[in-house]
C-alpha positions as CSV (number, residue, x, y, z in Angstrom):
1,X,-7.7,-8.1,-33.0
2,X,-8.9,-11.6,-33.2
3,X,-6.8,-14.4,-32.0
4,X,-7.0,-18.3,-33.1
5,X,-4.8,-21.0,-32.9
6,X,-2.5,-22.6,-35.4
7,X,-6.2,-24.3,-36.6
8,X,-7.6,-21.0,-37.2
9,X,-10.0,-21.8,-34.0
10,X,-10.3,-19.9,-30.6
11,X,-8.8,-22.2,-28.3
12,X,-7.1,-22.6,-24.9
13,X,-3.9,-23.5,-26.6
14,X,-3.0,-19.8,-28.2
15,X,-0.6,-17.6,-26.6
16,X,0.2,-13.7,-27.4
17,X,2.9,-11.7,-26.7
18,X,3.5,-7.9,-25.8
19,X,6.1,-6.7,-28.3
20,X,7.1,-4.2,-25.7
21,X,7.7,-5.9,-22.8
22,X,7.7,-9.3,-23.8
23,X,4.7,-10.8,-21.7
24,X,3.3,-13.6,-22.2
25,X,-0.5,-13.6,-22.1
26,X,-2.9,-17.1,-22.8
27,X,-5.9,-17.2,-23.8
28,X,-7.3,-19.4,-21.9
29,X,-6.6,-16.7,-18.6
30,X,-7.9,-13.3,-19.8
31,X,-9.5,-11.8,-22.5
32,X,-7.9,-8.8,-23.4
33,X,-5.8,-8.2,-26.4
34,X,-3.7,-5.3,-25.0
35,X,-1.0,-5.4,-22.4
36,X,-1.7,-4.7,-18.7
37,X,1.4,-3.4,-17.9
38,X,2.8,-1.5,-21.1
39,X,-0.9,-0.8,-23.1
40,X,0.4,-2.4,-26.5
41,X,-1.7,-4.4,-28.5
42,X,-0.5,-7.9,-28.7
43,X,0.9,-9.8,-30.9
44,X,-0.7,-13.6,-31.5
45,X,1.8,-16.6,-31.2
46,X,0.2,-19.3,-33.0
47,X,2.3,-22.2,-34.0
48,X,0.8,-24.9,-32.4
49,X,3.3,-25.8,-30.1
50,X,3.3,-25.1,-26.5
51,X,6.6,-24.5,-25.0
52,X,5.2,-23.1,-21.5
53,X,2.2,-23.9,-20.1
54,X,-0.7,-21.8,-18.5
55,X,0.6,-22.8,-14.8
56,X,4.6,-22.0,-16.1
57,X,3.1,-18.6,-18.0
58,X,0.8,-17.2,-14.5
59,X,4.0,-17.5,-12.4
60,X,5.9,-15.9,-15.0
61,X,3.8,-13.0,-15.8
62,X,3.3,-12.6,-11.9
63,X,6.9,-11.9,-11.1
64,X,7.2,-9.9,-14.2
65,X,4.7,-7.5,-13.7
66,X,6.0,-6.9,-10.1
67,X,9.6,-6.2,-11.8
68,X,8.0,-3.6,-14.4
69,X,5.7,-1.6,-11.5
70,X,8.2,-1.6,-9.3
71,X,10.9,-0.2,-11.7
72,X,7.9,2.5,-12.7
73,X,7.0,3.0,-9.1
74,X,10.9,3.8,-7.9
75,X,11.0,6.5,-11.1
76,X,7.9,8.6,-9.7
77,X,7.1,8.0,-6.6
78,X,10.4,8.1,-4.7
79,X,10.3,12.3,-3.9
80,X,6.9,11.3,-2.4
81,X,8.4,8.4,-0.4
82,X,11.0,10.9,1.4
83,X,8.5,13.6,1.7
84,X,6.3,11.0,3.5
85,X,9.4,9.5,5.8
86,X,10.2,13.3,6.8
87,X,6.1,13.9,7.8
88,X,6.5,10.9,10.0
89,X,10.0,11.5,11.7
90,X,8.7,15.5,12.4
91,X,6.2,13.9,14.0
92,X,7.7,11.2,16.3
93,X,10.1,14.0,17.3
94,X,7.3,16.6,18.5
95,X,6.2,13.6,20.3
96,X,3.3,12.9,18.4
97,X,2.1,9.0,16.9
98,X,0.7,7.4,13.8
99,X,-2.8,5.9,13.3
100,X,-3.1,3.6,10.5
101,X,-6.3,2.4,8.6
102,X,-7.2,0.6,5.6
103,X,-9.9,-2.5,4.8
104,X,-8.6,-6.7,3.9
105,X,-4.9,-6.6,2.9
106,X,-4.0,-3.1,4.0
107,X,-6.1,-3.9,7.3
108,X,-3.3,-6.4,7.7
109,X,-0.3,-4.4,6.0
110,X,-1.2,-1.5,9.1
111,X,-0.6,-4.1,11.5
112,X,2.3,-5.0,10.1
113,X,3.7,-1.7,10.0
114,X,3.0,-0.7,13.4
115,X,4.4,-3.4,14.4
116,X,7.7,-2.2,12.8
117,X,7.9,1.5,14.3
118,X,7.3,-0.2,17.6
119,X,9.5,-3.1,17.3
120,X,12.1,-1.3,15.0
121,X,13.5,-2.6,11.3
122,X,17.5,-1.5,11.8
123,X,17.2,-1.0,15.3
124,X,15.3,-3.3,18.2
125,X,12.6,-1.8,20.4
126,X,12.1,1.8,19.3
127,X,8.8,2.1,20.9
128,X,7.7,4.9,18.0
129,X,4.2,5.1,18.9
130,X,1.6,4.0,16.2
131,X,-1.6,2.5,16.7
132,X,-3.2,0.2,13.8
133,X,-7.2,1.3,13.8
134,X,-8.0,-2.5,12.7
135,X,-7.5,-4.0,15.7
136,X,-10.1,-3.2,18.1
137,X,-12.5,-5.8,16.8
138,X,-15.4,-4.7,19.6
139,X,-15.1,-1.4,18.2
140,X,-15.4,-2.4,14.7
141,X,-17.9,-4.7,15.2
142,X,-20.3,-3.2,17.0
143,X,-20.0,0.1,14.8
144,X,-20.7,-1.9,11.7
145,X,-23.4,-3.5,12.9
146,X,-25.3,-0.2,15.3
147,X,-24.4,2.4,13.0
148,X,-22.4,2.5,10.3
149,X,-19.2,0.6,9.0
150,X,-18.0,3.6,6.5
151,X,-17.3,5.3,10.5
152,X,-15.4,2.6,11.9
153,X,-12.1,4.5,11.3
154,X,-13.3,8.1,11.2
155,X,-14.6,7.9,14.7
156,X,-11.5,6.3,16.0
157,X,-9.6,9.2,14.4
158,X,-11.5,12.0,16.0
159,X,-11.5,10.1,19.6
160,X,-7.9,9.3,19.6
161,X,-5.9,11.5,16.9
162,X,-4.5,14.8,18.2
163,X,-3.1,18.0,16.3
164,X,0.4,17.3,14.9
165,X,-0.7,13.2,14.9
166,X,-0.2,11.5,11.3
167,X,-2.8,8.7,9.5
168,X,-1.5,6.4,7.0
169,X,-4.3,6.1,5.2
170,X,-3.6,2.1,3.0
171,X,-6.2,1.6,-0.2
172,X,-5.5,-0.3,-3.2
173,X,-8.2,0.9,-5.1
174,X,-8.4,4.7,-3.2
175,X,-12.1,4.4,-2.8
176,X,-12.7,3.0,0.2
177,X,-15.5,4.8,2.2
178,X,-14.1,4.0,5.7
179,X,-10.8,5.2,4.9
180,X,-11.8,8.4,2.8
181,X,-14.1,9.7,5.6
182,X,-11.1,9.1,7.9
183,X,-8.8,11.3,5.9
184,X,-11.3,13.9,6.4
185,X,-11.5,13.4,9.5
186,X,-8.2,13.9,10.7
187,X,-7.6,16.9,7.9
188,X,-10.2,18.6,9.7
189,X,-8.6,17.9,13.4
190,X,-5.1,18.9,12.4
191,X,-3.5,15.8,11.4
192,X,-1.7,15.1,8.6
193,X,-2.2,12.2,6.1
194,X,0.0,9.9,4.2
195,X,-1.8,8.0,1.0
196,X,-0.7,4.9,0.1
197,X,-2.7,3.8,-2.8
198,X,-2.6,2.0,-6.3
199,X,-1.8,3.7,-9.9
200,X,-5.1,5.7,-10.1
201,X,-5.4,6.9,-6.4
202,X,-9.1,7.2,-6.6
203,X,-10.8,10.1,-4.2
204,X,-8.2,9.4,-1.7
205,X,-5.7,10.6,-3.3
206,X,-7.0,14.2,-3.1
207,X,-6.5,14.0,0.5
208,X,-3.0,13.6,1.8
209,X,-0.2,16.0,2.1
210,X,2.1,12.8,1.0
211,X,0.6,10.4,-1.8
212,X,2.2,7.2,-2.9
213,X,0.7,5.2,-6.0
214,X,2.4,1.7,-6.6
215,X,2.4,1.7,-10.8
216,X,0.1,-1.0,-10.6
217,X,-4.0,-1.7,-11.3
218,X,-3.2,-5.4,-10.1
219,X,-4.5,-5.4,-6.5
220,X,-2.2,-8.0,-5.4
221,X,0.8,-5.8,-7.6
222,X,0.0,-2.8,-5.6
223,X,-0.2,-4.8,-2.1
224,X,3.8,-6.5,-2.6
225,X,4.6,-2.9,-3.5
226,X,2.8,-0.8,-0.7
227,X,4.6,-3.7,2.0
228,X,8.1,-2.6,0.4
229,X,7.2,1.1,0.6
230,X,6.0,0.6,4.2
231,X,9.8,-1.0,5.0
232,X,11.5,1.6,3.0
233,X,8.9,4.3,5.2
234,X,10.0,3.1,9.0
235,X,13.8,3.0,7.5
236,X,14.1,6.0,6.5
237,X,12.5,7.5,9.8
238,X,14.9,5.4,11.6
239,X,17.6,6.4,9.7
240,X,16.6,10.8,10.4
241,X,16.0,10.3,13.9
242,X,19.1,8.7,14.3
243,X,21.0,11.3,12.7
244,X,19.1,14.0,14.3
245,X,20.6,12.8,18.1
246,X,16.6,12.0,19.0
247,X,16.4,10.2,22.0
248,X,14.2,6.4,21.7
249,X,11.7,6.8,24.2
250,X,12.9,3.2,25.3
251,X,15.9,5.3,26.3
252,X,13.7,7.2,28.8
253,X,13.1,6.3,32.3
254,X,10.0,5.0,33.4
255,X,7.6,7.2,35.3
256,X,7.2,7.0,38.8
257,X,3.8,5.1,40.6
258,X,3.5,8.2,42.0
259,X,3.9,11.1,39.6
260,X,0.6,9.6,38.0
């Protein structure tokens, strides 16, 4: 499909529309002539007369493709979000924790969410134990740079993850070395694994008893999703222990100088 403008020339003024899902797609941007989010081929608005610009059309096209994976990620992926939530509240109520691991954004989105099972979403100070792999920077950086970085997480995982433990393993792409290896890791040492990965799910996706795919091949799509997913994840496990008469270990007296 070739597209010009109203001059019959390639130029940064032509626009072209998905007649699917209505986005909006200039040519000055990308390249492509089919739609990222439904797969239609486009349909070329040339008139000549600009009634958005590029700046008006990226912001537009940005929430827009949120809305659309979003929608498609709640219609397939939301038995896998439960099934995930009921791994992790098992698991806090055996008296087991969570590790967390992932590379850039999802380095950053494990942070985030063990900060929320320890802080507590709907309910302050729940001290769920979970421990974000990403964080020990002398670790990290001195197995990158003696060894390996693809064991930076795997070897974490075999020192401190215990039968009955649970790894979120966070990977847009579901090809990330570190994080695969980890999954392995802690399949072979009796912990379970939660995936939380983009629309194709890569090798990881092979790996985990619960896997989650944001409807999404737009990194930055599949990151605003996985956040969501990761609030929807400690709520729901809030919400089952809470029902279930579990006792917060903030609830629980603290030990004695000399019982250790």
């Amino acid at each position: 499909m070739t597209i010009k403008n109203h001059k019959g020339e390639w130029g940064w003024n032509v626009y072209y529309d998905c007649p699917n899902c209505s986005t909006t797609y200039w040519a000055g941007i990308i390249g492509q002539y089919f739609c990222e989010i439904c797969g239609c081929e486009l349909e070329n608005r040339s008139s000549g007369i600009e009634v958005q610009t590029p700046k008006d059309i990226l912001i537009q096209n940005h929430f827009n493709s949120g809305v659309i994976a979003r929608k498609q990620t709640l219609e397939t992926q939301a038995d896998n979000i439960l099934k995930a939530a009921e791994i992790l509240a098992t698991a806090f109520m055996s008296g087991n924790k969570v590790l967390l691991c992932g590379n850039g954004g999802s380095a950053a989105d494990c942070q985030h969410m063990a900060t929320e099972f320890i802080s507590g979403i709907s309910w302050r100070d729940t001290f769920l134990p979970a421990v974000a792999l990403t964080t020990d920077t002398s670790f990290i950086t001195s197995r990158g740079n003696d060894s390996d970085f693809a064991e930076i997480f795997q070897s974490q995982v075999a020192t401190l993850g215990i039968r009955g433990d649970v790894l979120i393993c966070i990977s847009t792409s579901g090809n990330s070395v570190n994080v695969i290896r980890a999954a392995g890791e802690a399949r072979e040492n009796g912990l379970q694994v939660i995936i939380l990965t983009g629309k194709k799910g890569g090798k990881l996706k092979s790996l985990g008893e619960a896997v989650i795919q944001a409807q999404s091949n737009d990194t930055q799509i599949i990151q605003e999703i996985l956040i969501a997913v990761e609030h929807i994840l400690v709520k729901l496990v809030e919400h089952e222990l809470s029902i279930s008469g579990w006792v917060w270990n903030s609830k629980k007296p603290a030990p004695d100088a000399s019982s250790r």
